[in-house]
N, CA, C and O atoms as a CHARMM CRD file, in Angstrom:
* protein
*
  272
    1    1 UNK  N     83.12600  -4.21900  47.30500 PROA 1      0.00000
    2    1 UNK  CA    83.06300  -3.98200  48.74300 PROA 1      0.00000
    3    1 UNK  C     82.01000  -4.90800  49.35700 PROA 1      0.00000
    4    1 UNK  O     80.90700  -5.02000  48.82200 PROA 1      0.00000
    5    2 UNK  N     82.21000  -5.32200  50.05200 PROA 2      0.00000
    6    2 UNK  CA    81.61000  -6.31400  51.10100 PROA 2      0.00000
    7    2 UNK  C     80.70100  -6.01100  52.08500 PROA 2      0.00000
    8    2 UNK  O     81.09000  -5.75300  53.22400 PROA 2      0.00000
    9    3 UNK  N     79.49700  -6.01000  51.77800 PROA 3      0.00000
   10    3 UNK  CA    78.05300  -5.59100  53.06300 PROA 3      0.00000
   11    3 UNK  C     78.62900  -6.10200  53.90400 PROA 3      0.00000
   12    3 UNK  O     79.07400  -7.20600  53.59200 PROA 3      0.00000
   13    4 UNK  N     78.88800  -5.68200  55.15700 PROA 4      0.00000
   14    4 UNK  CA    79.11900  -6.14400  56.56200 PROA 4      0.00000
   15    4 UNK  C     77.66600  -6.03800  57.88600 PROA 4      0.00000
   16    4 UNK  O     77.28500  -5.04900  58.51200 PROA 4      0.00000
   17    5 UNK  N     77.34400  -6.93800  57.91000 PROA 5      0.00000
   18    5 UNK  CA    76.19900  -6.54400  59.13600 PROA 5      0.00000
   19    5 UNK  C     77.26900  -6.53400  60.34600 PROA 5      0.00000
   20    5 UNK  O     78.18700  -7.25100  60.74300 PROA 5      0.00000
   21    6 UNK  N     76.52100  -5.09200  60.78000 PROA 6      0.00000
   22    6 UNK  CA    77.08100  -5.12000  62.68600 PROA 6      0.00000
   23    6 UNK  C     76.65800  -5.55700  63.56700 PROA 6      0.00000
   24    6 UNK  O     75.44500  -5.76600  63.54300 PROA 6      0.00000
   25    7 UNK  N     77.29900  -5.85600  64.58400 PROA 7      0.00000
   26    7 UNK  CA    76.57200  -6.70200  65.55200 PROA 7      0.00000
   27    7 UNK  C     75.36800  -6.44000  66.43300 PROA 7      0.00000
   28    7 UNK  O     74.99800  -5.36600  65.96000 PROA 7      0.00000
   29    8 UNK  N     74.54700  -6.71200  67.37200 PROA 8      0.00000
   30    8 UNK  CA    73.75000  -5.98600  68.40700 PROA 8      0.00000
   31    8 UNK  C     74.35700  -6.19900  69.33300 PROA 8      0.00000
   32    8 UNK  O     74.93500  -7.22800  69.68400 PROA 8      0.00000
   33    9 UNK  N     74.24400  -4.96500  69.92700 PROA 9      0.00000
   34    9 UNK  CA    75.33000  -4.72300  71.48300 PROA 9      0.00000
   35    9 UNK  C     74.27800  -5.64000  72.37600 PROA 9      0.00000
   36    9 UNK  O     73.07600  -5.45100  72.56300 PROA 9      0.00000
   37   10 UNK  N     75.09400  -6.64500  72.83900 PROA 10     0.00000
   38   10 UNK  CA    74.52200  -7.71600  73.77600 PROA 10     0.00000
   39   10 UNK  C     73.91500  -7.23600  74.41400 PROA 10     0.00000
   40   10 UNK  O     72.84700  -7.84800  74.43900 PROA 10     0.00000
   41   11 UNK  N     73.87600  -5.59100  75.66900 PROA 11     0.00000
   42   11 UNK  CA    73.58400  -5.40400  76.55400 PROA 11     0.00000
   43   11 UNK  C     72.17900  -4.34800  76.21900 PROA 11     0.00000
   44   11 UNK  O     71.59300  -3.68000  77.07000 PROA 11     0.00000
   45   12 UNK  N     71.83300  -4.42100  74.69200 PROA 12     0.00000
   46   12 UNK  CA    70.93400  -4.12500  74.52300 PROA 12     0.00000
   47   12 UNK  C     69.65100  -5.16000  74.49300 PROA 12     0.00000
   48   12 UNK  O     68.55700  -4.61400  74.63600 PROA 12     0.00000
   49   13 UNK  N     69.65800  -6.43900  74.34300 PROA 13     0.00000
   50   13 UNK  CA    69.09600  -7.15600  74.20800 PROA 13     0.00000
   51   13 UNK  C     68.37500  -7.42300  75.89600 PROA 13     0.00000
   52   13 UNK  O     67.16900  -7.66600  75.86100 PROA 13     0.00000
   53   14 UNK  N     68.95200  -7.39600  77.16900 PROA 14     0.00000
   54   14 UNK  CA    68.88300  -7.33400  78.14000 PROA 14     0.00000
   55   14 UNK  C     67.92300  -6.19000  78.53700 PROA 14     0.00000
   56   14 UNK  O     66.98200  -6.33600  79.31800 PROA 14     0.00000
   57   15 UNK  N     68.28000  -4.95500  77.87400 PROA 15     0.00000
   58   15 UNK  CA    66.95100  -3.70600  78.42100 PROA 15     0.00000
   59   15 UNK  C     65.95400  -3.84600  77.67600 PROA 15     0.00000
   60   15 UNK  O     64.94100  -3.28200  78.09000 PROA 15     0.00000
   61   16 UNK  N     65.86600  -4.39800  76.71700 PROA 16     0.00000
   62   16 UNK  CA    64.67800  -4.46800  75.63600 PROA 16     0.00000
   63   16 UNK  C     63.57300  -5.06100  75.91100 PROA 16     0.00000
   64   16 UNK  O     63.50100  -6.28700  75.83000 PROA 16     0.00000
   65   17 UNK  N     62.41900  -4.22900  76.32000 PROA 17     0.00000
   66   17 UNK  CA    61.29300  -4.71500  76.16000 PROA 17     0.00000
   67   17 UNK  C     60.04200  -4.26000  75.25500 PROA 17     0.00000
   68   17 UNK  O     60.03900  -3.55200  74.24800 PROA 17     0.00000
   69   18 UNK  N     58.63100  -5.09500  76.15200 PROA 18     0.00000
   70   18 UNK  CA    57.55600  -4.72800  75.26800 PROA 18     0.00000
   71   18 UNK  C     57.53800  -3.43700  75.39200 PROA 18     0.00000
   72   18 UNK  O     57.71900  -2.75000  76.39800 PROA 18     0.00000
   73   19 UNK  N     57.18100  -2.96800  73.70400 PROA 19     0.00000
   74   19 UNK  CA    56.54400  -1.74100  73.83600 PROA 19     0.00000
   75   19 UNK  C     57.29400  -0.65400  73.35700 PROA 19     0.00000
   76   19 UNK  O     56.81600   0.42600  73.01100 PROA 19     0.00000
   77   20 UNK  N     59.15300  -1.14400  73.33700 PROA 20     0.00000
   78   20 UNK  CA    59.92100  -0.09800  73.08900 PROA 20     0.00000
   79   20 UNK  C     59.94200  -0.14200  71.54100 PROA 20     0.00000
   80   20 UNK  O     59.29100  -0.88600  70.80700 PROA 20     0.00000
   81   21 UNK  N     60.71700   0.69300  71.25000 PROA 21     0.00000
   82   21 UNK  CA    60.62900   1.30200  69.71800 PROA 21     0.00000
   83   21 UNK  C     62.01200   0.21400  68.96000 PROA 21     0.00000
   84   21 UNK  O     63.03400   0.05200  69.62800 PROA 21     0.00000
   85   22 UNK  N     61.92600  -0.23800  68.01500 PROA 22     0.00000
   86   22 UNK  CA    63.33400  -0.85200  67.55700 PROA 22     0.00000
   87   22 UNK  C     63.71500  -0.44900  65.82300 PROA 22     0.00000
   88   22 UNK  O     62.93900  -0.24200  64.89000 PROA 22     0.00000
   89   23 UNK  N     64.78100  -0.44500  65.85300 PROA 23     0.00000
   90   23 UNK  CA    65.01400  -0.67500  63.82700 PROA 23     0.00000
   91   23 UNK  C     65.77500  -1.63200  63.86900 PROA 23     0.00000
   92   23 UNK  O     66.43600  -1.72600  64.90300 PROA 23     0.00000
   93   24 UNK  N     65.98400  -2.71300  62.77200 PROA 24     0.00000
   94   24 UNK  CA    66.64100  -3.90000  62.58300 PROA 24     0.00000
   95   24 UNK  C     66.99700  -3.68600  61.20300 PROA 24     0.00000
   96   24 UNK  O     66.36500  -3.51400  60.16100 PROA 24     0.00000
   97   25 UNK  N     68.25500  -3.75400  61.54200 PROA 25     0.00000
   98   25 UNK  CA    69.44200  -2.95500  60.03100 PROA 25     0.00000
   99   25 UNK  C     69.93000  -4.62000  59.07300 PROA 25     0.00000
  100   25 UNK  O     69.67200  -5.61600  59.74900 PROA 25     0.00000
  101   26 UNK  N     70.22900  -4.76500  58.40700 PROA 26     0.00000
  102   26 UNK  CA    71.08900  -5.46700  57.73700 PROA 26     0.00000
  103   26 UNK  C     72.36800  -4.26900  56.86500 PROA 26     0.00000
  104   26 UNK  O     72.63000  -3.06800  56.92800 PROA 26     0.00000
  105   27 UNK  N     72.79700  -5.29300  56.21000 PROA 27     0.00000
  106   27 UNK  CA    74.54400  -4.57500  55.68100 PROA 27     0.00000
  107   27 UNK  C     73.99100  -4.01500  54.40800 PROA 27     0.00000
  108   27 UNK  O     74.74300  -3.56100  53.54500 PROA 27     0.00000
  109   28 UNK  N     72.37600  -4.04600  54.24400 PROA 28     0.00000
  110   28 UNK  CA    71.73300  -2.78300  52.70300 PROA 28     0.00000
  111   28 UNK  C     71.01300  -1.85600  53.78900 PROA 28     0.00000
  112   28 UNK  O     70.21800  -1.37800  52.98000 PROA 28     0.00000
  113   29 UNK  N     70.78000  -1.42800  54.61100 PROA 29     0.00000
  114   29 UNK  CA    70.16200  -0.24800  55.10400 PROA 29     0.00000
  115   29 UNK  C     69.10600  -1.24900  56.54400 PROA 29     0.00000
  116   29 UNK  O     69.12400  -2.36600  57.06100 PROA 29     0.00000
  117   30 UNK  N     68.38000  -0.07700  56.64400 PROA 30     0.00000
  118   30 UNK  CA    67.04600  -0.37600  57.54000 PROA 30     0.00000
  119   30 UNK  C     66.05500  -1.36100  56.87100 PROA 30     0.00000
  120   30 UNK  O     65.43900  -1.11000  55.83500 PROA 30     0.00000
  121   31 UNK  N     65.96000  -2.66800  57.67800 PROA 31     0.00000
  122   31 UNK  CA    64.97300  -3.81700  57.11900 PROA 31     0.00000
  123   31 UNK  C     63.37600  -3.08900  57.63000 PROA 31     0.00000
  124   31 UNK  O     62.50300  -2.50900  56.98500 PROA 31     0.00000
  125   32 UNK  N     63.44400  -3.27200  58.37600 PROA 32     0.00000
  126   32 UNK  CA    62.48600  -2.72000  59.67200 PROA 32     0.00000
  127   32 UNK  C     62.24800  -1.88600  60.36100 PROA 32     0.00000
  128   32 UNK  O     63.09700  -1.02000  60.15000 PROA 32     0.00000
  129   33 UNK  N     61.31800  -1.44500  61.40600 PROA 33     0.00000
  130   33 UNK  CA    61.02100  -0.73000  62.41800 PROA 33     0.00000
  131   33 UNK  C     59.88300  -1.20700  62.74600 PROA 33     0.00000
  132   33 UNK  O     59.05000  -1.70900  61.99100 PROA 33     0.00000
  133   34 UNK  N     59.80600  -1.01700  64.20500 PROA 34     0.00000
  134   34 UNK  CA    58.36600  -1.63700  64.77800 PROA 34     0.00000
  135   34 UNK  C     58.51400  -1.23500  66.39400 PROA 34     0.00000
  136   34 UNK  O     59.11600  -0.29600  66.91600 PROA 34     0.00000
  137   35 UNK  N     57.63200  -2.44600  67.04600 PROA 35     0.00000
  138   35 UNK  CA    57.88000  -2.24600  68.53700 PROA 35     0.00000
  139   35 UNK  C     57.79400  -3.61600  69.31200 PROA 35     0.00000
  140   35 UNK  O     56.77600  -4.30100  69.41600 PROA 35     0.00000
  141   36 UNK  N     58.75900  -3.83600  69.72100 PROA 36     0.00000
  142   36 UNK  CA    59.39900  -5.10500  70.39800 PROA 36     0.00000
  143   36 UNK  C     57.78400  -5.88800  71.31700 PROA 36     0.00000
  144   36 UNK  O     57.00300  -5.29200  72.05900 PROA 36     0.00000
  145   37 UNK  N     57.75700  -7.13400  70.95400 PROA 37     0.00000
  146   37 UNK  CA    56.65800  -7.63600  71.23000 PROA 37     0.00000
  147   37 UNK  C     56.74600  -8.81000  72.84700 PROA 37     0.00000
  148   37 UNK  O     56.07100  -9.17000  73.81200 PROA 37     0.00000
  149   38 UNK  N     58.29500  -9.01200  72.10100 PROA 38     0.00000
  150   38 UNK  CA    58.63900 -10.49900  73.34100 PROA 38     0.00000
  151   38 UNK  C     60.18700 -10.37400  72.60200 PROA 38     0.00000
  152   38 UNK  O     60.59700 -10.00200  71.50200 PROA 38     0.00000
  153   39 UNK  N     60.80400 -10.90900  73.87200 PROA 39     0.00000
  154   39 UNK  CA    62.02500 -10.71200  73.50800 PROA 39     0.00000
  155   39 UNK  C     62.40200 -12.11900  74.54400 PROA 39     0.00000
  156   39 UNK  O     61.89100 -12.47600  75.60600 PROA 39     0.00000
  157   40 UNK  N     63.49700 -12.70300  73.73900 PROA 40     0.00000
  158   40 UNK  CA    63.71800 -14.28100  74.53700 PROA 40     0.00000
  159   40 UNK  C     65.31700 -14.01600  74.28200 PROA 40     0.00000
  160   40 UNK  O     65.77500 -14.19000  73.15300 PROA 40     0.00000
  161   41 UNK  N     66.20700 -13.55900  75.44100 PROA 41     0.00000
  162   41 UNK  CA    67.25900 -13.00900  74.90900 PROA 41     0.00000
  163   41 UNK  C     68.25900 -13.97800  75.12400 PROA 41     0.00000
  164   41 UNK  O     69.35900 -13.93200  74.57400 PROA 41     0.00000
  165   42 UNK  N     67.82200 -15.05500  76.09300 PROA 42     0.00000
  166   42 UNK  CA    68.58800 -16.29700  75.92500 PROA 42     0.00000
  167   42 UNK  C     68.45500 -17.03300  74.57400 PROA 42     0.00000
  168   42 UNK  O     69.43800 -17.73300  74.32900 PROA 42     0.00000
  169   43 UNK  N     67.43200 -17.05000  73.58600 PROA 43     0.00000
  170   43 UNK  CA    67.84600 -17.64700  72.77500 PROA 43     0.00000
  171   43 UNK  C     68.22800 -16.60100  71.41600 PROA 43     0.00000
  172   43 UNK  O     68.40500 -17.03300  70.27700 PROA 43     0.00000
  173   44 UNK  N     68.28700 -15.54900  71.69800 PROA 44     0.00000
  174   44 UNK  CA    68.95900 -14.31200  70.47300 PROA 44     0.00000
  175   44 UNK  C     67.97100 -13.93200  69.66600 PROA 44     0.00000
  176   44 UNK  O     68.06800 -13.75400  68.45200 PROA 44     0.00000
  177   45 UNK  N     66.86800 -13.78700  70.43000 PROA 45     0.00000
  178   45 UNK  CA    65.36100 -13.70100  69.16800 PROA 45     0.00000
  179   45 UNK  C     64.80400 -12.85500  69.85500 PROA 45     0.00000
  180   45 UNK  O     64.81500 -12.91000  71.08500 PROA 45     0.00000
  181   46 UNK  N     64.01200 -11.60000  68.94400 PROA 46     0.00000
  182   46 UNK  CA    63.08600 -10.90000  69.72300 PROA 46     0.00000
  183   46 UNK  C     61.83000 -10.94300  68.26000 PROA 46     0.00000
  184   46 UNK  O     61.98500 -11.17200  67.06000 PROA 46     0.00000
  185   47 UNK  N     60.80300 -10.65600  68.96600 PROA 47     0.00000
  186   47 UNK  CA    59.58100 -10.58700  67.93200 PROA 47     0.00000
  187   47 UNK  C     59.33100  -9.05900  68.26000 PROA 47     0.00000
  188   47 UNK  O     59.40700  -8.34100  69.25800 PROA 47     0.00000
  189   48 UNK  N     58.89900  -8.87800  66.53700 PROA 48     0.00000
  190   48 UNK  CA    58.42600  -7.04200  66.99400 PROA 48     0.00000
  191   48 UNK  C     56.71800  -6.91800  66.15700 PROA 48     0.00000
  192   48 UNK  O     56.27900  -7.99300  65.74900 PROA 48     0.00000
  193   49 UNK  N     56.11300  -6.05800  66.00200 PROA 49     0.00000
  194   49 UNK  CA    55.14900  -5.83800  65.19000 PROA 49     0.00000
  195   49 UNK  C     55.83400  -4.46000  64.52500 PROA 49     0.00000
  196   49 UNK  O     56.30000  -3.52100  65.17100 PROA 49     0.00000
  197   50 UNK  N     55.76200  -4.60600  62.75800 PROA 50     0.00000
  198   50 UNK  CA    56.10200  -3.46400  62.28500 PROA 50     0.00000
  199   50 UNK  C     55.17800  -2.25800  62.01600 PROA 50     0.00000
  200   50 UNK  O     53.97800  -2.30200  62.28700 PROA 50     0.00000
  201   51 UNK  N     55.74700  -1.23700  61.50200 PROA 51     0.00000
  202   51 UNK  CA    54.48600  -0.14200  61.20200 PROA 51     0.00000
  203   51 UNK  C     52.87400  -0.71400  60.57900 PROA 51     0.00000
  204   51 UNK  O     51.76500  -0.28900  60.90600 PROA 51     0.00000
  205   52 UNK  N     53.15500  -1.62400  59.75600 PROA 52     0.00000
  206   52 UNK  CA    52.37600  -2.38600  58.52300 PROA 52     0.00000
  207   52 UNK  C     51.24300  -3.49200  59.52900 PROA 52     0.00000
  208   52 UNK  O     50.18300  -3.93300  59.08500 PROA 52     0.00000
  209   53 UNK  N     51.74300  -3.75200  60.83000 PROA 53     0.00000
  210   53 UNK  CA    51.09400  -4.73800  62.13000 PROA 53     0.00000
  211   53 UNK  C     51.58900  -6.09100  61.39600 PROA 53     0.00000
  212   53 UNK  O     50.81200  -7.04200  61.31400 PROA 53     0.00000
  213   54 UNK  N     52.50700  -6.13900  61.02200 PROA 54     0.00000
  214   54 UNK  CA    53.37200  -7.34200  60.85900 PROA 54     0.00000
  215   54 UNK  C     54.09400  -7.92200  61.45300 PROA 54     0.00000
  216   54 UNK  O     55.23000  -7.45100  61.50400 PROA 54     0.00000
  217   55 UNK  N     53.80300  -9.30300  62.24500 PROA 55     0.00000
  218   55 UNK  CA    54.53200  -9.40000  63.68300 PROA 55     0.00000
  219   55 UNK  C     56.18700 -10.80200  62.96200 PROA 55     0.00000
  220   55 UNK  O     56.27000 -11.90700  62.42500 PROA 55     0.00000
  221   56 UNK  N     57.11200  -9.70100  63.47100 PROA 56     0.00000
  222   56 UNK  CA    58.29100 -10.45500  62.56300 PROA 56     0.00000
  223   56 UNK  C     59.06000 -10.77800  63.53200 PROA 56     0.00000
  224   56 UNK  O     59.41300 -10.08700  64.48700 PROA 56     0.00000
  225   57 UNK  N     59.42400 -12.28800  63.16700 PROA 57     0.00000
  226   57 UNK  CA    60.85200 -12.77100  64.78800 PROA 57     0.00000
  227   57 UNK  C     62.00700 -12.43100  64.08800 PROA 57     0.00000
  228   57 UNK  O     61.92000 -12.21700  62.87900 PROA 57     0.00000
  229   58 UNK  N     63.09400 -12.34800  64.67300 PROA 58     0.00000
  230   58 UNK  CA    64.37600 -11.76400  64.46200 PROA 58     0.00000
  231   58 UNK  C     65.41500 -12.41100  65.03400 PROA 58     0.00000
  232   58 UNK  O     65.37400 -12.19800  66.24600 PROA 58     0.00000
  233   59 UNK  N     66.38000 -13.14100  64.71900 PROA 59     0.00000
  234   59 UNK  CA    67.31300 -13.51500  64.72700 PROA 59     0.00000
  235   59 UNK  C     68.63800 -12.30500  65.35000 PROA 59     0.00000
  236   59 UNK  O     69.25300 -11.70800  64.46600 PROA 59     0.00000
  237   60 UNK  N     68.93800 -12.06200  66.53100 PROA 60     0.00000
  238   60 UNK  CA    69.53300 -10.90600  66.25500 PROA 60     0.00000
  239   60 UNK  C     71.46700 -11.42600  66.17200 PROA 60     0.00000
  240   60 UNK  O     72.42300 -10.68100  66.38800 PROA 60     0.00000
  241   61 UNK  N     71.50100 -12.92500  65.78800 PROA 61     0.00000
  242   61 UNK  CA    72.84500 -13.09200  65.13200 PROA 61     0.00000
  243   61 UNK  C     73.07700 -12.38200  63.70800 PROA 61     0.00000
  244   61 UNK  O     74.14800 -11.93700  63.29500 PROA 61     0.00000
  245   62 UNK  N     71.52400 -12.37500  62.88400 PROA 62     0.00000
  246   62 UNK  CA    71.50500 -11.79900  61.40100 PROA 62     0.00000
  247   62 UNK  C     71.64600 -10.53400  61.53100 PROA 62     0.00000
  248   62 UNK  O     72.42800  -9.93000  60.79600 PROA 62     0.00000
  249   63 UNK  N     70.94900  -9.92700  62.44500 PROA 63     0.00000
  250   63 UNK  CA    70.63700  -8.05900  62.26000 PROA 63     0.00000
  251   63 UNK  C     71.46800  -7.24200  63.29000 PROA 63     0.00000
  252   63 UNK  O     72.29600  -7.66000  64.09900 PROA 63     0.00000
  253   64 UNK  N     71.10300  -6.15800  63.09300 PROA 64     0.00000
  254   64 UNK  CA    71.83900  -5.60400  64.29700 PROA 64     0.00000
  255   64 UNK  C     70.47100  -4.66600  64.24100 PROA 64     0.00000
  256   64 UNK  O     69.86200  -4.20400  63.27600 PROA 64     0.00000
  257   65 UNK  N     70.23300  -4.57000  65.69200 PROA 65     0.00000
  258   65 UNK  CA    69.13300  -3.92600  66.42000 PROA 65     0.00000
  259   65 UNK  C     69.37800  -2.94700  67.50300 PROA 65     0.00000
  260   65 UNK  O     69.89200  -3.22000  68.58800 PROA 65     0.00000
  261   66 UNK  N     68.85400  -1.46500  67.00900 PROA 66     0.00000
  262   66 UNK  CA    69.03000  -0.92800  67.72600 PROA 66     0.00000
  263   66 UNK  C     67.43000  -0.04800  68.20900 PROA 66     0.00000
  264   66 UNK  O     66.27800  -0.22600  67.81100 PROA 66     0.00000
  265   67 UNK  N     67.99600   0.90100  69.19500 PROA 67     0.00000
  266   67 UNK  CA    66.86200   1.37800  70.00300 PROA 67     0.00000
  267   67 UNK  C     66.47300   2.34000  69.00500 PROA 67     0.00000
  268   67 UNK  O     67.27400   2.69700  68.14200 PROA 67     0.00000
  269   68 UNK  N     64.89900   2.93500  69.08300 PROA 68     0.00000
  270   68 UNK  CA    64.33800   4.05700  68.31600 PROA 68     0.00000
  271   68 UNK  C     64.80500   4.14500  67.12000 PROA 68     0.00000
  272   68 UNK  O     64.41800   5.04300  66.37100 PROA 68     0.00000
């Protein structure tokens, strides 16, 4: 069977800002969680800081990102 990553709903990328809560999934489970730092949604990237204060950019063609 074939890991499938899902997509991020475009129109989430648009409400997303500093401060909100995020998880960033791949097609093995939850990579992440943190809180959205900068988000550049024209170019498909948001930076978050994780629980750990690890500030990680994100590709969101790779992940699928959702709220809380």
């Amino acid at each position: 069977m074939e890991n499938r990553i899902p997509r991020t709903d475009p129109s989430l990328l648009a409400r997303l800002a500093p401060s909100d809560q995020v998880k960033i999934r791949d097609g093995r489970g939850v990579r992440w969680a943190g809180t959205v730092d900068v988000v550049a949604a024209d170019l498909g990237v948001i930076w978050i800081y994780t629980a750990i204060g690890e500030r990680q950019a994100l590709d969101v063609f790779d992940y699928e990102i959702t709220g809380g």
